[in-house]
C-alpha positions in Angstrom: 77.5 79.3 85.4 81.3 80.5 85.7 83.6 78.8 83.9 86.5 76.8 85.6 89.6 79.3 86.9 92.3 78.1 85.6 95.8 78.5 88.2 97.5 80.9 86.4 94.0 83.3 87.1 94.3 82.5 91.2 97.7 82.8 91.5 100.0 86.3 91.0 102.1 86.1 87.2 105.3 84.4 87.3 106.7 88.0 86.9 106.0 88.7 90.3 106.8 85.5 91.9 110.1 85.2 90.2 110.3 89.0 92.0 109.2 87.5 95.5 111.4 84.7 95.6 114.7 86.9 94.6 113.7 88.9 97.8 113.4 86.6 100.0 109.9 86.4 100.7 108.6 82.7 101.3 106.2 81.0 103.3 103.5 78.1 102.6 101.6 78.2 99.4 100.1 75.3 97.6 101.5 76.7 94.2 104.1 76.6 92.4 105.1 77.7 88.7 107.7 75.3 86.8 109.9 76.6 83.7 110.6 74.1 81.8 113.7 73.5 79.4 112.4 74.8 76.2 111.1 78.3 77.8 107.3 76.8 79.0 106.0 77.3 82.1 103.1 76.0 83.7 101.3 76.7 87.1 100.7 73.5 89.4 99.5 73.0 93.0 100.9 71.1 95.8 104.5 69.4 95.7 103.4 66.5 93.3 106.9 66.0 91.0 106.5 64.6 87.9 110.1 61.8 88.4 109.7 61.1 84.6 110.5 65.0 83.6 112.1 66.4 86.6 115.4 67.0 84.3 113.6 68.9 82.2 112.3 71.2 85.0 114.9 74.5 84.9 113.2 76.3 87.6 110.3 75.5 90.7 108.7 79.0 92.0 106.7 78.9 94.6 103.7 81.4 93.7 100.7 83.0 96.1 97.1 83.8 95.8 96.3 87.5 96.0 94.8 86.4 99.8 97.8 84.9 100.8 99.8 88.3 99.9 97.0 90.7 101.5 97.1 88.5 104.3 101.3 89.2 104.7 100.3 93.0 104.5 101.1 95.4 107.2 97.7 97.3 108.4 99.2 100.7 108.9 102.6 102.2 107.5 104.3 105.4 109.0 105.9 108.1 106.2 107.3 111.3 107.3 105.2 111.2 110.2 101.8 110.4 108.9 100.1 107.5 109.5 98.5 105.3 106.2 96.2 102.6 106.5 95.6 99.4 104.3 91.9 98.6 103.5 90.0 96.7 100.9 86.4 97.4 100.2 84.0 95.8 98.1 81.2 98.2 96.1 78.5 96.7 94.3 77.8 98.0 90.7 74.4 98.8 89.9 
């Protein structure tokens, strides 16, 4: 059997979400990574706030699956004329 994923190996780095956020790009996710005050971070799921050690939180990113970003993905893009198209396809390994 498959271990457990763990949230930081759904969601994309904190790298990218930091990224995301400083452009403006938000919409509903169930993830979030927190920094803490001495550098940590840590990747949790839904709004739960810990009351207790909400002073220590320095910064709340909101983070997305690699679904949730294909999902926001435009199908076709136009350069120079040309037309590309997004697709994902799955091959099997034998």
């Amino acid at each position: 059997m498959y271990p457990n994923p763990s949230f930081k190996d759904i969601v994309v780095s904190l790298e990218l979400a930091r990224k995301l956020k400083e452009k403006n790009i938000v919409y509903p996710t169930l993830f979030y990574w927190r920094v803490w005050d001495d550098g940590f971070s840590d990747c949790v799921i839904g709004m739960y706030e810990y009351e207790k050690d909400r002073p220590r939180i320095k910064e709340k990113i909101p983070t997305y699956t690699s679904s949730q970003l294909i999902e926001k993905m435009p199908t076709s893009i136009t350069f120079l004329g040309d037309y590309y198209y997004f697709s994902i396809s799955k091959i099997q390994h034998s």
